[in-house]
C-alpha positions in Angstrom: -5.8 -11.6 -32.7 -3.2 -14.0 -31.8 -3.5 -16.6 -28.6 -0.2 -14.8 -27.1 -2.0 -11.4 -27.6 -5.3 -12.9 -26.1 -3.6 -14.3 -23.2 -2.0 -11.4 -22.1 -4.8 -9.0 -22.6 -6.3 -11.8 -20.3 -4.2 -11.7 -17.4 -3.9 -7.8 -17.5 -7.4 -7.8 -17.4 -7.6 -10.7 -14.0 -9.0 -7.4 -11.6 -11.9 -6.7 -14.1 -15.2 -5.1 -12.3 -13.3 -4.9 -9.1 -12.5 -1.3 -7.6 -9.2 -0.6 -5.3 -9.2 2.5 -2.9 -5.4 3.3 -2.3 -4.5 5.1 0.9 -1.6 7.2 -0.4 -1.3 6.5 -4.0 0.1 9.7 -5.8 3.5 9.5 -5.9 6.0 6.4 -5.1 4.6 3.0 -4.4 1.4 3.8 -4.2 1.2 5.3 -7.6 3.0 2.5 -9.0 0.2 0.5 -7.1 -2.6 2.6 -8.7 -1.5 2.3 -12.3 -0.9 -1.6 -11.8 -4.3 -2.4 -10.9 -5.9 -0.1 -13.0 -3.8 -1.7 -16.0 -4.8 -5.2 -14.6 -8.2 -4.0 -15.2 -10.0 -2.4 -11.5 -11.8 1.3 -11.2 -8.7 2.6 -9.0 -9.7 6.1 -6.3 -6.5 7.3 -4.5 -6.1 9.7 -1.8 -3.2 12.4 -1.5 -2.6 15.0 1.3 -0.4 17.7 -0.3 0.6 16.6 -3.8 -2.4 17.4 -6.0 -0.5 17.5 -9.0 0.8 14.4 -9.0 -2.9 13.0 -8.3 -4.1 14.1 -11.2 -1.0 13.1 -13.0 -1.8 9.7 -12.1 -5.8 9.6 -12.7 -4.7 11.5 -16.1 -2.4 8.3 -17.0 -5.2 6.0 -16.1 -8.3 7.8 -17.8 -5.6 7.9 -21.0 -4.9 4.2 -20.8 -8.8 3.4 -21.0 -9.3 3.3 -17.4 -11.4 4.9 -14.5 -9.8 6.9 -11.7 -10.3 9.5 -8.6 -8.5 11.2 -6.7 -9.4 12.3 -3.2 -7.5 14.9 -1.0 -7.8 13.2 2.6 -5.3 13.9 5.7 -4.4 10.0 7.0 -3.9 11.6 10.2 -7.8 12.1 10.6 -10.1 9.2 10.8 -13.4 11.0 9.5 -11.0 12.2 6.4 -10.5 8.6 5.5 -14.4 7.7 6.2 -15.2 10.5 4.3 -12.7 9.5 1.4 -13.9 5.6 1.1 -17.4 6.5 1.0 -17.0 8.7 -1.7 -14.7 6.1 -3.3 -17.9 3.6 -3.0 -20.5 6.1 -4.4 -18.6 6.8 -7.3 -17.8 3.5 -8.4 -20.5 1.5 -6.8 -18.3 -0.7 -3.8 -14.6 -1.6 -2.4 -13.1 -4.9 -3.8 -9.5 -3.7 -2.4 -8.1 -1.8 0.0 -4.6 -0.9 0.3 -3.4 1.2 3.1 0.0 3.0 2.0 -0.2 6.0 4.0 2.9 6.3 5.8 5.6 8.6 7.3 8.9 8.4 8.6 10.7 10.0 11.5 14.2 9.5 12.3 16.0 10.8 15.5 17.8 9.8 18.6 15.3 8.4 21.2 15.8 11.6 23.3 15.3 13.9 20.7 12.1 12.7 19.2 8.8 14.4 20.4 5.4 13.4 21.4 4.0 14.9 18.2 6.4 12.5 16.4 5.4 9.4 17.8 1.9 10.4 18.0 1.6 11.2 14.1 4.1 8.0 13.7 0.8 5.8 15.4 -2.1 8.1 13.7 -0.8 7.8 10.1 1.3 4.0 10.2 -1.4 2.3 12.3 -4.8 3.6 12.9 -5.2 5.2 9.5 -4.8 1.0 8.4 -7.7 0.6 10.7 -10.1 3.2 10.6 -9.4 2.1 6.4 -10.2 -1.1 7.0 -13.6 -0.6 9.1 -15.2 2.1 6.8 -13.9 -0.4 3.7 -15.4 -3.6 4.9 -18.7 -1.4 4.9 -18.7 -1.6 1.4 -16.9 -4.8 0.5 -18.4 -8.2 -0.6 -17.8 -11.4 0.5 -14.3 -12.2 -1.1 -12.8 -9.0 -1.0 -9.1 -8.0 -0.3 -7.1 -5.7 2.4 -3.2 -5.6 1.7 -1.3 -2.9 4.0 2.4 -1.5 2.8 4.1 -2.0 6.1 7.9 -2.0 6.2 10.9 -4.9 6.7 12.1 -3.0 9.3 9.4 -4.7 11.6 11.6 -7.3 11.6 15.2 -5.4 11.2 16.1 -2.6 12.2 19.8 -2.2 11.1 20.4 1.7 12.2 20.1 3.9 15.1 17.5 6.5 15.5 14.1 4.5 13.3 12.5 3.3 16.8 9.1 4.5 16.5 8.9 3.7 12.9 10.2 0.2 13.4 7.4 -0.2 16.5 4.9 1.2 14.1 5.4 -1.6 10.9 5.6 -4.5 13.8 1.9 -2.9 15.1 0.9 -3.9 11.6 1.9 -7.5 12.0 -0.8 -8.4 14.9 -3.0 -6.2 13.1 -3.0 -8.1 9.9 -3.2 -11.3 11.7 -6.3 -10.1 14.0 -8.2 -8.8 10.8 -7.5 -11.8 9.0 -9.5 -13.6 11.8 -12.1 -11.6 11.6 -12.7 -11.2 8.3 -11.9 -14.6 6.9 -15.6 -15.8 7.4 -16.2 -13.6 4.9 -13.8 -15.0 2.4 -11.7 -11.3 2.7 -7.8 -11.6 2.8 -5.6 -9.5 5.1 -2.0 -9.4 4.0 1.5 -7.3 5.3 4.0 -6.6 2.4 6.7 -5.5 3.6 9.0 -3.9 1.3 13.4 -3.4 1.8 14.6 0.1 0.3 12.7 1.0 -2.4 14.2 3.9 -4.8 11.5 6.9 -4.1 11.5 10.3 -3.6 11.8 9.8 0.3 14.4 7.4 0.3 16.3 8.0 -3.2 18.8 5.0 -4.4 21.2 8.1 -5.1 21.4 9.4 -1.8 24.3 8.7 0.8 21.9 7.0 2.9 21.5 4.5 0.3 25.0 3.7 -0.4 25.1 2.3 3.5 22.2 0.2 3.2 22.6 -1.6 -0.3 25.6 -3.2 1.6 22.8 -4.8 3.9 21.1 -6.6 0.8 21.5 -10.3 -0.6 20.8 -8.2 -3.8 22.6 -5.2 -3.7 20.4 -3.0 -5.3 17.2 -0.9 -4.4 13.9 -1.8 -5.6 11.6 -0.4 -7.6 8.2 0.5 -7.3 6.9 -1.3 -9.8 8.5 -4.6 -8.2 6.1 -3.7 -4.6 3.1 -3.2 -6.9 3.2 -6.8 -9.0 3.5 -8.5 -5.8 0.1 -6.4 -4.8 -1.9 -6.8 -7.7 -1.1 -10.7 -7.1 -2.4 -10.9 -3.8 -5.3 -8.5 -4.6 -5.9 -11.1 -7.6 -8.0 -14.5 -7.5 -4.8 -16.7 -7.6 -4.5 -15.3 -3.9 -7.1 -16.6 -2.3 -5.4 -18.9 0.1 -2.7 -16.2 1.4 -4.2 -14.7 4.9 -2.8 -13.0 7.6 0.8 -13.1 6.0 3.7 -10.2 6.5 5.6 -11.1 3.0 8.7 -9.8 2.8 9.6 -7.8 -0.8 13.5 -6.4 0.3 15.8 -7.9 -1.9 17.1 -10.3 1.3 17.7 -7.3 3.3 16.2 -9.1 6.6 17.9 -12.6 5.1 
């Protein structure tokens, strides 16, 4: 075997013995997330609400490849779904080495048009289900462990009418990340915002009309990719990434520039 091959078998390997649990990881970014740290070498167990199919898809890809998955139906919306879901994360593979919340949703409307259930399911799902995540997780997490949260640019931007609540919901995660990092940095364990631009998925395609308003907001005038959200993850879930704490890191092509 060559030094070249060696070295990157090496580096795909850095999460090695660790175990993710992935709030939202069948489809999108959090897929992408759940086949990047599985090929960087962790046991990976992802929840989905209603897409079973693409679940399994995603464990299948892993379990091919040489690694170990699970998936776990669990509403984000309800707190005992998520306790429910870690713990059986934890039993199956032994602990939690990384959590990463990407349970979200989005609803867009005029501020007198939006309901109570909107804004209610906007909090439940974008902020507490980060929480509630990260209290059942630390139960099972070492000293050194690592909590990354999908949040949004639009904390910081919002360039559009009608994405209030959602905009209020990523900027919740900003004090929450830096809060959690307090508390959990005696214990060596990171707490870290990414906060990604438009990033071409099902729910907000790079082909859709929508798109073609907000590329002209980027220093790079493209959409991401998935895969671009979940390198920047599997660093910061990584050892090199010990040092970054309490940080909302903006992945959006210089959308908020």
């Amino acid at each position: 075997m060559s030094n070249a091959t060696q070295q990157k078998q090496q580096v795909q390997q850095v999460l090695a013995g660790k175990v993710a649990f992935i709030q939202g990881g069948s489809r999108g970014i959090g897929a992408a997330i759940a086949r990047r740290l599985a090929r960087d070498g962790a046991a990976v167990a992802l929840t989905y609400m209603s897409s079973p199919d693409k679940a399994q898809q995603v464990v299948k890809e892993i379990v091919d490849a040489g690694g170990r998955a699970l998936a776990i139906q669990a509403d984000s919306s309800t707190p005992d779904a998520i306790r429910t879901a870690i713990d059986q994360a934890a039993a199956t593979f032994g602990r939690i080495d990384i959590l990463v919340n990407n349970a979200g949703v989005l609803a867009l409307g005029a501020v007198d048009e939006l309901t109570m259930e909107d804004f209610d399911r906007t909090i439940a799902v974008n902020v507490r289900s980060v929480f509630v995540g990260v209290q059942q997780a630390v139960r099972h997490m070492g000293d050194g462990g690592r909590i990354i949260t999908i949040g949004s640019t639009n904390a910081d931007r919002m360039p559009f009418a009608g994405g209030s609540i959602y905009a209020m919901s990523k900027s919740a995660i900003v004090g929450l990340t830096k809060g959690l990092a307090r508390d959990l940095g005696p214990r060596g364990i990171t707490v870290n915002n990414v906060q990604p631009g438009p990033v071409d998925t099902d729910m907000n395609p790079a082909d859709s009309d929508f798109a073609d308003g907000l590329r002209g907001l980027m220093a790079i005038n493209r959409y991401g990719q998935a895969d671009e959200i979940a390198s920047f993850v599997a660093y910061l879930a990584g050892p090199e990434a010990a040092y970054i704490t309490g940080a909302s890191l903006m992945v959006d092509g210089g959308f908020s520039a």
